[in-house]
C-alpha positions as CSV (number, residue, x, y, z in Angstrom):
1,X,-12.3,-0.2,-1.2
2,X,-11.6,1.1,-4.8
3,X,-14.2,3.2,-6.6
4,X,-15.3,0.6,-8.6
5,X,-15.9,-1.6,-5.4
6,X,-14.2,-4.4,-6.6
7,X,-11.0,-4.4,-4.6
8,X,-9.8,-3.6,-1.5
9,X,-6.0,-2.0,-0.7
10,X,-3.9,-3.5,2.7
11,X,-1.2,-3.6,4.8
12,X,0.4,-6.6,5.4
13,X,3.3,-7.3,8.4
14,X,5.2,-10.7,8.4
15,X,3.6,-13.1,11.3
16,X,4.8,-11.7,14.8
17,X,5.4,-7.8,13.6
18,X,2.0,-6.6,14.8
19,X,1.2,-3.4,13.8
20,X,5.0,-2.3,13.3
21,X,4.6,-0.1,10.3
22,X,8.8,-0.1,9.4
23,X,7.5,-3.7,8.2
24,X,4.3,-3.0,6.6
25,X,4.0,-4.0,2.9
26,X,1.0,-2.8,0.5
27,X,-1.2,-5.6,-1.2
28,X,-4.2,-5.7,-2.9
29,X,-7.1,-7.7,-3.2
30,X,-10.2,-8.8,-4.6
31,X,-13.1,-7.4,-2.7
32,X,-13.9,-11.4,-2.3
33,X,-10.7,-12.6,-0.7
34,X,-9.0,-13.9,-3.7
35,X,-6.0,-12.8,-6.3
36,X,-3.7,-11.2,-2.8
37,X,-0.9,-9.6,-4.3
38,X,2.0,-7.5,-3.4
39,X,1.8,-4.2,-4.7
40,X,4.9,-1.9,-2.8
41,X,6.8,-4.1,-0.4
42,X,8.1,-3.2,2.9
43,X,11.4,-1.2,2.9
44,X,10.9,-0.4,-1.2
45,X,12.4,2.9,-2.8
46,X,14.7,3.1,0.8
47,X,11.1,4.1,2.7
48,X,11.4,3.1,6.5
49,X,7.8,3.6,7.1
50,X,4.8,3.5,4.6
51,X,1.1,3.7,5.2
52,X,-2.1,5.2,4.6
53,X,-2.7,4.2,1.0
54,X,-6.4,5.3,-0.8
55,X,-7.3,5.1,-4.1
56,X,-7.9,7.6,-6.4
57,X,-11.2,8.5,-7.7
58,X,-11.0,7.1,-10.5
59,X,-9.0,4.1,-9.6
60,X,-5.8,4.4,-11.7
61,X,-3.6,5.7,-8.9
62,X,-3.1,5.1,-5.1
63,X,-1.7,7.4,-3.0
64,X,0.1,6.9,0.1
65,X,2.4,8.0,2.8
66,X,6.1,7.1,3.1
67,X,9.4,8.3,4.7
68,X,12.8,7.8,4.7
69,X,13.7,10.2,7.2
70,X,12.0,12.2,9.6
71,X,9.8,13.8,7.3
72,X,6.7,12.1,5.9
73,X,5.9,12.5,2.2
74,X,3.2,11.7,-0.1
75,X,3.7,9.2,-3.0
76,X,1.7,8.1,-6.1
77,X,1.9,4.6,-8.0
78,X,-0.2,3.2,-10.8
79,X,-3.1,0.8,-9.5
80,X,-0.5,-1.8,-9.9
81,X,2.3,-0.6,-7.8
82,X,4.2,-0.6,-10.9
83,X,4.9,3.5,-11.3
């Protein structure tokens, strides 16, 4: 859940992947259920696995895990997955 408590960060795989994380997407939400949207989709920026996203403290950036090789890295984006 962000800081602010208002929204909630998630990992989406199409219907059938199961927990298969080379398929995972990131999306966001409202902390109600409402305004789902796609923030860092699956294969983006040539990662083959992403996961582990948190927010920040003060909610402007999310953090997360993604690799294109064997080696896991740590990348930042904007709140909006835009950066």
């Amino acid at each position: 859940m962000s800081p602010c408590r208002q929204q909630i960060l998630f990992y989406r795989t199409p219907a059938g992947a199961g927990n298969d994380y080379a398929t995972a997407a990131l999306w966001r939400m409202q902390a109600d259920g409402t305004q789902a949207r796609e923030l860092i989709a699956s294969q983006a920026n040539g990662w083959t696995i992403q996961g582990h996203a948190e927010w920040s403290p003060d909610g402007q950036v999310i953090a997360m895990c993604g690799t294109t090789d064997a080696t896991v890295h740590v990348f930042t984006t904007d709140s909006v997955g835009g950066n």
